[in-house]
C-alpha positions as CSV (number, residue, x, y, z in Angstrom):
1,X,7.2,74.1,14.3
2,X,5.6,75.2,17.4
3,X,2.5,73.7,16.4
4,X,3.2,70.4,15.4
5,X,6.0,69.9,18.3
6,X,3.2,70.8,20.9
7,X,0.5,69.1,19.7
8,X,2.0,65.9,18.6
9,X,3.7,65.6,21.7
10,X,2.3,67.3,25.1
11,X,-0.9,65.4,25.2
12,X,0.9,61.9,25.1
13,X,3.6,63.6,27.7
14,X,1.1,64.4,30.4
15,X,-0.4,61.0,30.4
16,X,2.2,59.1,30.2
17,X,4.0,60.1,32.8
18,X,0.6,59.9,35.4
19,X,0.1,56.8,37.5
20,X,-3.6,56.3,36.6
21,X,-4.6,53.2,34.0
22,X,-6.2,50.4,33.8
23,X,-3.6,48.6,35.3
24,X,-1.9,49.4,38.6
25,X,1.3,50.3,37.3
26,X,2.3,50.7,33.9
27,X,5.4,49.1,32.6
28,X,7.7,50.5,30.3
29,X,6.8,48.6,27.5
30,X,3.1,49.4,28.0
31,X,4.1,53.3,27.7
32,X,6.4,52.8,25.1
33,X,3.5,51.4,23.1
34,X,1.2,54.2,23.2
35,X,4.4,56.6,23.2
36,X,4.8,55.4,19.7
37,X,1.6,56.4,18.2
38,X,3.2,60.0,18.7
39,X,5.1,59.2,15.3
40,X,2.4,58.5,12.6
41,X,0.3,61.7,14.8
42,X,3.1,63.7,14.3
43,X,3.2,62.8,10.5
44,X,-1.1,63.3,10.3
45,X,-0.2,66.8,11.9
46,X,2.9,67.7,9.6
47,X,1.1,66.7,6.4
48,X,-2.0,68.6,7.2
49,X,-0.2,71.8,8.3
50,X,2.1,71.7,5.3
51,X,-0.3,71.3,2.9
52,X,-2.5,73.9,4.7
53,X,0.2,76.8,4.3
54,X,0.8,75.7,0.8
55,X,-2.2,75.6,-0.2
56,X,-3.1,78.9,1.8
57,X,-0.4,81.1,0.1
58,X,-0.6,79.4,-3.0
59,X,3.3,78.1,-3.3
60,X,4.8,75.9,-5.5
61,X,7.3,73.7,-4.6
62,X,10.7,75.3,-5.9
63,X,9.7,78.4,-3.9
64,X,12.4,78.6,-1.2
65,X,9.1,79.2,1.8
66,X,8.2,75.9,0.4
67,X,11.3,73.9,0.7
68,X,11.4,75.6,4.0
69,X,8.5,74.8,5.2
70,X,8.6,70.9,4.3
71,X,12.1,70.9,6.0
72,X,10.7,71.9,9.2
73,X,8.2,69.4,8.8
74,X,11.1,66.8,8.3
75,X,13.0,68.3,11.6
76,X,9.8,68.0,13.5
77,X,9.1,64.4,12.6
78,X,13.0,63.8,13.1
79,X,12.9,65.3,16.3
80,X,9.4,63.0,17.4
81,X,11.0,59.9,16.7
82,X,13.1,60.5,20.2
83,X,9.9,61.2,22.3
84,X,8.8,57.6,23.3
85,X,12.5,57.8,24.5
86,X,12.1,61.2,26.4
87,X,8.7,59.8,27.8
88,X,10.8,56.9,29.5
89,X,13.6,58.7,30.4
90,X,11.6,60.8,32.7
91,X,9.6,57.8,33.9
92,X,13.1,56.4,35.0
93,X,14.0,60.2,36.4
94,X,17.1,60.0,34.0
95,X,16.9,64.0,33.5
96,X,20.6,64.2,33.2
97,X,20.0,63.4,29.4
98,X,17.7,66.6,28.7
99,X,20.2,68.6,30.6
100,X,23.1,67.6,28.3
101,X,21.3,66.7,24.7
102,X,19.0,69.5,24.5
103,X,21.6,73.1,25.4
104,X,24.3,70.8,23.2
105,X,21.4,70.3,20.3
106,X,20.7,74.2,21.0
107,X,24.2,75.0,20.7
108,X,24.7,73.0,17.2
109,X,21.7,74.5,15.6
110,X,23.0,77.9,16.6
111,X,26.4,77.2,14.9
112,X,25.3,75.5,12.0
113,X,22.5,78.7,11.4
114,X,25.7,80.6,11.5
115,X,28.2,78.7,9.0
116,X,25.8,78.0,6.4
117,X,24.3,81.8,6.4
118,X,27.6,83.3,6.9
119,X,29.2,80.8,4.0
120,X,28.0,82.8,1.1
121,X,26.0,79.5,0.1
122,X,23.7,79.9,-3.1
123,X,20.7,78.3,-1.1
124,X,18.1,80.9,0.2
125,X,18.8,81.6,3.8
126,X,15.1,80.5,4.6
127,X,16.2,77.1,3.7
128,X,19.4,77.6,5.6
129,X,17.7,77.7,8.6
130,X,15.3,75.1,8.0
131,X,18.5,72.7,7.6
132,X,19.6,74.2,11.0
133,X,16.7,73.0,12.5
134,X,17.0,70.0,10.9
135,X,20.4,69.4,13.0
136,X,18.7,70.1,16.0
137,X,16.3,67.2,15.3
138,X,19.3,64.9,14.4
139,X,21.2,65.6,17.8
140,X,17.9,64.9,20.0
141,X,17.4,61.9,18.3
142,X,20.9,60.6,18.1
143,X,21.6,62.3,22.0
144,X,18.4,59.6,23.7
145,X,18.9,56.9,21.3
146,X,22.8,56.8,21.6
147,X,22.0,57.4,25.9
148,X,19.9,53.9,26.2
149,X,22.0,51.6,23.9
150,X,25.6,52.6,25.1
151,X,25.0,53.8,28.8
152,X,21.6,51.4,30.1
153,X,21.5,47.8,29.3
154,X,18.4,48.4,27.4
155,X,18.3,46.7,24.0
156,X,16.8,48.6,21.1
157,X,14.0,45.3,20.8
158,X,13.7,47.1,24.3
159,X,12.7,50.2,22.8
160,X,10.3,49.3,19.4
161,X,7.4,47.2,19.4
162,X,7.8,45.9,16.0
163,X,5.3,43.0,16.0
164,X,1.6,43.9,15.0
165,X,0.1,41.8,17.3
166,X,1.5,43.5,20.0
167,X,1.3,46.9,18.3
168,X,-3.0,46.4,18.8
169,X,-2.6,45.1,22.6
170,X,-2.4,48.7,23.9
171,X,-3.8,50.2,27.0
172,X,-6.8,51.9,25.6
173,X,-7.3,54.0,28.9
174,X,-3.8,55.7,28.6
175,X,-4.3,56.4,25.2
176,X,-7.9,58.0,25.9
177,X,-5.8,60.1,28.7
178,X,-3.5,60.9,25.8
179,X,-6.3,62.2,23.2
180,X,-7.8,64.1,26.2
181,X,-4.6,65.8,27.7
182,X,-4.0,66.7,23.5
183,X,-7.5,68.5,23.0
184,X,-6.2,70.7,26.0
185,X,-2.9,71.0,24.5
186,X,-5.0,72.4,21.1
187,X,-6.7,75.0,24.0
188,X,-3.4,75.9,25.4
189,X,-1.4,76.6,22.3
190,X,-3.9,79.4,21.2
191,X,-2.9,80.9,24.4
192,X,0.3,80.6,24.3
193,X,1.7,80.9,21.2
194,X,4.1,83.8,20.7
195,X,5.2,84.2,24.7
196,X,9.0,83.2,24.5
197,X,9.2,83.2,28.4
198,X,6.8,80.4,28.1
199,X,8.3,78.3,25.6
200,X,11.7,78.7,26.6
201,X,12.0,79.5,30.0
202,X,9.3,78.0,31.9
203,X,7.9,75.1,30.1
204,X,10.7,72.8,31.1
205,X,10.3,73.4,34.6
206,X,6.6,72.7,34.0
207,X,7.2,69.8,32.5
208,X,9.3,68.5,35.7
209,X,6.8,69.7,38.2
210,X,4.1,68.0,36.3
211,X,6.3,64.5,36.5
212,X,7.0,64.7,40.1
213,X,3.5,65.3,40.9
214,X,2.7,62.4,38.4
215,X,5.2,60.2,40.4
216,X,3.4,61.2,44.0
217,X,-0.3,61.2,42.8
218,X,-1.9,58.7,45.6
219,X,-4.8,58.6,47.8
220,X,-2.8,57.8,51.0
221,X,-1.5,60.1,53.7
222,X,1.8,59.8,53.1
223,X,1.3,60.5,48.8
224,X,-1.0,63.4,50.3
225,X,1.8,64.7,52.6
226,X,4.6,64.1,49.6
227,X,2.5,66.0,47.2
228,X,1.9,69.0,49.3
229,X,5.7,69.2,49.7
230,X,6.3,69.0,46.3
231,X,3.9,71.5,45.3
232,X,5.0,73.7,48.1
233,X,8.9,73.8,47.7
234,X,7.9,74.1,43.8
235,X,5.5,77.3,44.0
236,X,8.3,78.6,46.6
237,X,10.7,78.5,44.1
238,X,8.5,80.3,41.1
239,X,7.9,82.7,43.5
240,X,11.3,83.5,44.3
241,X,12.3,83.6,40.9
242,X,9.6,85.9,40.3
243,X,9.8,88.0,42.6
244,X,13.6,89.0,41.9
245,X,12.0,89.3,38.3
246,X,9.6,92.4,39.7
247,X,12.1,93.7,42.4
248,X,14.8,94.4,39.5
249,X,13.2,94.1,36.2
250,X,11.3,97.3,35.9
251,X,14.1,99.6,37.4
252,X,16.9,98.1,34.8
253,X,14.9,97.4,31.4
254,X,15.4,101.0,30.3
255,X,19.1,100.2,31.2
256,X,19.4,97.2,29.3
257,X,17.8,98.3,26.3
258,X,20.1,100.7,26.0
259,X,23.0,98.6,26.6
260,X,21.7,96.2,23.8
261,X,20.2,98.2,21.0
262,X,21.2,102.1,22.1
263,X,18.7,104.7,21.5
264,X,16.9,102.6,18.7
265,X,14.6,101.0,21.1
266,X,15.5,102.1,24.7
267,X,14.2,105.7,23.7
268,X,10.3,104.4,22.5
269,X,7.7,102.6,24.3
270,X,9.7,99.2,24.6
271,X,11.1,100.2,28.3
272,X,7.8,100.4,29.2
273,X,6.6,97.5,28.0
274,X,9.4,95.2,29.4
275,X,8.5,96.8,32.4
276,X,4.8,95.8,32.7
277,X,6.1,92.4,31.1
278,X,8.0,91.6,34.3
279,X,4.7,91.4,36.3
280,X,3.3,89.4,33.8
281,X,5.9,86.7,34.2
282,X,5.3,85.4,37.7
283,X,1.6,84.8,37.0
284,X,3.1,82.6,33.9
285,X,5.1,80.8,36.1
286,X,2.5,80.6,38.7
287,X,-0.1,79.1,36.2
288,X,2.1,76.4,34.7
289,X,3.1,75.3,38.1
290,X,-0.2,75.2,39.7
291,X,-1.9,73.8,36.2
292,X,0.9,71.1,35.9
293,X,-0.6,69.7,39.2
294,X,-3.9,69.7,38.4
295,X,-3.6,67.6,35.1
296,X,-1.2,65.5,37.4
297,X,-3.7,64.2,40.0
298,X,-7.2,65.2,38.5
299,X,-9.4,62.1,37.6
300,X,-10.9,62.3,34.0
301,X,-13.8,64.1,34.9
302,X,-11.8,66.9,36.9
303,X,-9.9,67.1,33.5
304,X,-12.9,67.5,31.1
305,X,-14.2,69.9,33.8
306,X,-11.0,71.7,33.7
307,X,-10.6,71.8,29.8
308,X,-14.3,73.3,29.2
309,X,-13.1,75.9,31.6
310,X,-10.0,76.5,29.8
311,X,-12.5,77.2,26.6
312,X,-14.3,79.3,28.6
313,X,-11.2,81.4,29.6
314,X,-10.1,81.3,26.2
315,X,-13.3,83.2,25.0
316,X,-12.8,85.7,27.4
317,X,-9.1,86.0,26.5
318,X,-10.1,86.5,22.7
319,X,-12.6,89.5,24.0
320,X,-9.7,91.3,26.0
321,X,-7.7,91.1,23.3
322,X,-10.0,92.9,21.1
323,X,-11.0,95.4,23.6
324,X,-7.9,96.0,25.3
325,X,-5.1,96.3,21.9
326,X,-7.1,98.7,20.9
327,X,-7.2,100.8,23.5
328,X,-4.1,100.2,24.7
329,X,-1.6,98.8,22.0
330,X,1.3,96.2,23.4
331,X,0.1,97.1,27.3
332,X,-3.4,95.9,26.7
333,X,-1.8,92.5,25.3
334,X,0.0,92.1,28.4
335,X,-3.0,93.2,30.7
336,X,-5.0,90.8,28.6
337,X,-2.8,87.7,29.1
338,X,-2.3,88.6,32.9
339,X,-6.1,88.9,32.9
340,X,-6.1,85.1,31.7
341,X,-3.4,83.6,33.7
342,X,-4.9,85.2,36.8
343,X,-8.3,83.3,35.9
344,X,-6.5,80.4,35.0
345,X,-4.4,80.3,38.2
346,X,-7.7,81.6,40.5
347,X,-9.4,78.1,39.1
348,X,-6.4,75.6,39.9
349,X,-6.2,77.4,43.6
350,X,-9.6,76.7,43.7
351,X,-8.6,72.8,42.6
352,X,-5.7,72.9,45.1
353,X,-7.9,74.0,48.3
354,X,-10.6,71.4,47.7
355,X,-7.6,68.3,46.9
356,X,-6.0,69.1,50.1
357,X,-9.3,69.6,52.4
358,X,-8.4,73.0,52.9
359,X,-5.3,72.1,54.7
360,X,-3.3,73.9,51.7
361,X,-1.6,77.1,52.8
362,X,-0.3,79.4,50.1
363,X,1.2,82.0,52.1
364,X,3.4,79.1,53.1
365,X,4.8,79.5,49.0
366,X,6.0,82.9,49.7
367,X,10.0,82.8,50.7
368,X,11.7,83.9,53.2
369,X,13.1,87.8,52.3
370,X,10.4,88.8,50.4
371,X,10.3,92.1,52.2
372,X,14.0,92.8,51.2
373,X,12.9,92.4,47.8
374,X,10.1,94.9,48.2
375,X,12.3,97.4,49.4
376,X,15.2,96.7,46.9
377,X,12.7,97.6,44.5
378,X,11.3,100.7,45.6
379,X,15.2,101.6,46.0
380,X,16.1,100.9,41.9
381,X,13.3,102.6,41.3
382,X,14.4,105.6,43.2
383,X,17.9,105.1,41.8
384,X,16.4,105.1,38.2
385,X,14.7,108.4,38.9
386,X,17.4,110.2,41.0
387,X,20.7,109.1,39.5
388,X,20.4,107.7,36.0
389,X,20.4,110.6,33.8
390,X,19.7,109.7,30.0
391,X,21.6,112.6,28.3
392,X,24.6,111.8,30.4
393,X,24.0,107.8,30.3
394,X,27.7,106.6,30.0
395,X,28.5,108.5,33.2
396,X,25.9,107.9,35.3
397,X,25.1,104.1,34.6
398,X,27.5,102.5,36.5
399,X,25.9,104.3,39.5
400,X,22.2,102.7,39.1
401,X,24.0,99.0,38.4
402,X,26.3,99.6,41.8
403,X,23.1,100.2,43.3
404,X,21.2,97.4,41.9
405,X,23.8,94.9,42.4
406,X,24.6,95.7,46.5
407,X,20.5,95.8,46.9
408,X,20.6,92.1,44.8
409,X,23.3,90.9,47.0
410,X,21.9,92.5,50.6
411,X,18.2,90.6,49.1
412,X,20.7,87.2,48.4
413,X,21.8,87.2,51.5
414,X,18.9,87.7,53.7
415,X,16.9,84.9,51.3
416,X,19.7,82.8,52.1
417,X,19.4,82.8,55.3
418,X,16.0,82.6,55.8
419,X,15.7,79.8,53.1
420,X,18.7,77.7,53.4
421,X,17.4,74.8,54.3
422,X,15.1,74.5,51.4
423,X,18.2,76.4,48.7
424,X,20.1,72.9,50.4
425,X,17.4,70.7,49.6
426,X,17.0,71.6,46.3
427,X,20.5,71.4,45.6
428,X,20.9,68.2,47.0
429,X,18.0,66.6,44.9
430,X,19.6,67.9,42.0
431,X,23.2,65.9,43.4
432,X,20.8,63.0,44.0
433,X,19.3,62.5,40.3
434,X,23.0,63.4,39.4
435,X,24.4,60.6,41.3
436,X,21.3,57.9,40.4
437,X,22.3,58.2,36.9
C-alpha cells in the first residue's frame, strides 16, 4: 500500500505544487491536467505490483492473501482518484480539509477494522482489513470531492478534463518535473520504508513545509527574505519538537514499556532501543524539513544533482546495514539510518548555505530554552537511576513521572518565554488559514 500510494503520488505532489513551468504561473486547470495522469499511473503501478506478489508466491485467486491483496490495490486506486483534488486544495491553502477528512477517514477505518473482525464474520480477517482499508479510500474520496462541490463554487466540469483534445494540451515541463520528482520518490522509499515516525508523524509536516517553500520560491529580495523565514521558523519548530523528544524520551521508554506491555518487552532489549531511537528522530525530522526545501526551490539540474546523490547515499546506506546489523542487531539499524539522514541533511545544509549566499544562520534554528531541556534531561536520567526501582515499580513510578512532569513544565515555561513571539505566530497562522477558509 505504501508503495503504490508513494510512488503514484509524491512525485506529481512536489511538482505541482512549485512555481517553476513553462508558463509564469500555472492555473488550476493546467495542474489539474497533469494531476490526473496520477490515476491511470496509479493503475500501471497497482497492476504490476499485484501481479508481481502473485506471481511471486504463487497464489491463486480464492486464496484470502490474494483477495487481500487486489483489495488494497482497489483502496489505493480509490484513494488516488481524490489527489488532483488534494494537489489543488493545497495550491489554494485550503488545509482545513486534510485536517478534518483524513483523522475522520483514520478514525472510520479503525472502527470498521474492529466491527467486521470482532463480528464473527466467515470472511478471513486478511480480507477484513483489506475492506477496512477500502473505507478509508471511500471517505478521502468522498471527504475532497463532497468539500469543492458543496462548500466552493467550483463545478465538477471544474475539476475533470474530459475532452481529449484538451487531455494532450498539457504542460510538458511540469510533467517532466513530475517523472523526475517520482524517480526520487523510487530512491526515497527504499529508505524509508518501515520507519512509522516517518510515515505518520512527520511526513505531513513535510509535505506543508515543502508547499510553503513552493509558494515563496523567487529570485527577488523580498521571496529571498520570505523563504529564509519560512525555513527558519520551520527548522525552529523540528527542533523544538525534537529536542523535548531527547530531553524525555530516553529517561521514560523503560517506563512506558512497562506501562504498555509489562515485563514482556520492558524487561529485554526494547528500552534500549526506543532509547537510541529518540535521537534518531530529530535527524528524521531535520532531513525532511531541510530536503522539502531543496526539491522546493532547486532548478532541474540541482535536482538531478541531488537525486544521483541520494543514490549515492543509498549505496552507502545498504553497506551500513550489512555491516552494522550484524554487529550490532536493532542498534546498528538505527546507527545505520542516523548515519544516512546525517549525510542526507549534511548535503541540503550544504544547498541551503550556497542559496542564501552564506547569509543562512542555523544556530538561529535552535529555540530559546534549549539549555533547560539539557538539564531536564540529565535530571530524568538521574531520576531513572536513583529513584525508579524495577522490583518495586508500582511504588516508585509515580516518583520518576512527578519528576519528569515539573522538569517538562519548568522547560514549558522557560521555552515560552523565550519563544513567545514565534509559539504566537505560529498559532496565529494556523487562525489565519482557519479563517481564509
Amino acid at each position: 500500500m505504501n508503495c503504490i500510494l508513494f510512488l503514484s503520488r509524491e512525485g506529481f505532489r512536489r511538482a505541482c505544487l512549485r512555481n517553476d513551468s513553462q508558463s509564469d504561473v500555472l492555473t488550476d486547470e493546467a495542474i489539474l491536467k497533469v494531476a490526473w495522469m496520477v490515476v491511470p499511473f496509479a493503475i500501471v503501478i497497482t497492476s504490476i505490483g499485484s501481479l508481481f506478489v502473485l506471481s511471486v508466491k504463487k497464489l491463486k485467486l480464492s486464496d484470502p492473501y490474494a483477495k487481500a491483496i487486489l483489495i488494497i490495490g482497489f483502496a489505493c486506486i480509490l484513494e488516488l482518484l481524490a489527489e488532483p483534488l488534494y494537489i489543488i486544495s493545497q495550491k489554494k491553502k485550503y488545509y482545513n480539509i486534510r485536517v478534518y477528512v483524513e483523522p475522520a477517514a483514520t478514525l472510520f477505518r479503525c472502527l470498521t477494522t474492529f466491527i467486521l473482525v470482532k463480528g464473527h464474520i466467515e470472511v478471513n480477517k486478511l480480507v477484513l482489513v483489506s475492506l477496512s482499508q477500502v473505507v478509508y479510500g471511500a471517505f478521502i474520496f468522498l471527504g475532497y470531492w463532497s468539500y469543492f462541490l458543496i462548500f466552493t463554487d467550483t463545478k465538477i466540469s471544474d475539476l475533470l478534463p474530459l475532452r481529449l483534445s484538451d487531455l494532450m494540451d498539457y504542460d510538458k515541463q511540469l510533467l517532466h518535473m513530475c517523472m523526475l520528482f517520482t524517480g526520487q520518490t523510487f530512491r526515497k522509499l527504499i529508505l524509508q520504508e518501515g520507519s512509522l515516525v516517518v510515515r505518520i508523524v512527520f511526513l505531513p509536516f513535510e509535505e506543508s513545509s515543502y508547499t510553503t517553500f513552493a509558494r515563496l520560491a523567487g529570485e527577488t529580495p523580498q521571496n529571498i527574505s520570505n523563504l529564509e523565514g519560512s525555513l527558519l521558523g520551520a527548522l525552529k519548530l523540528i527542533m523544538l519538537i525534537g529536542l523535548v523528544i531527547i530531553s524525555f524520551g530516553p529517561s521514560y521508554s523503560y517506563t512506558l514499556l512497562k506501562l504498555l506491555y509489562g515485563e514482556r518487552h520492558s524487561d529485554r532489549e526494547a528500552p534500549v532501543i526506543l532509547r537510541f531511537y529518540c535521537f534518531y528522530i530529530i535527524s528524521l525530522a531535520m532531513n525532511g524539513t531541510s530536503e522539502a526545501f531543496l526539491h522546493a526551490v532547486a532548478n532541474e539540474n540541482q535536482l538531478k544533482q541531488s537525486n544521483d546523490m541520494l543514490l549515492l547515499f543509498s549505496v552507502i546506506y545498504i553497506i551500513l546495514n550489512i555491516v552494522l546489523i550484524k554487529s550490532a542487531g536493532a542498534l546498528g539499524l538505527i546507527a545505520a539510518n542516523s548515519i544516512n539522514m546525517l549525510l542526507r541533511i549534511t548535503y541540503s545544509t550544504m544547498f541551503i548555505k550556497d542559496y542564501f549566499k552564506g547569509s543562512f544562520s542555523f544556530w538561529r534554528c535552535v529555540p530559546a530554552g534549549w539549555g533547560i531541556l539539557l538539564i531536564s534531561g540529565l535530571t530524568t536520567i538521574f531520576s531513572e537511576r536513583m529513584f525508579l526501582n524495577r522490583t518495586r515499580f508500582k511504588q516508585t513510578v509515580p516518583i520518576h513521572i512527578a519528576i519528569g512532569i515539573m522538569c517538562l513544565s519548568i522547560s514549558s515555561l522557560e521555552i515560552y518565554h523565550g519563544e513567545k513571539q514565534f509559539l504566537w505566530q505560529i498559532f496565529g497562522t494556523l487562525k489565519h488559514h482557519d479563517k481564509s477558509q
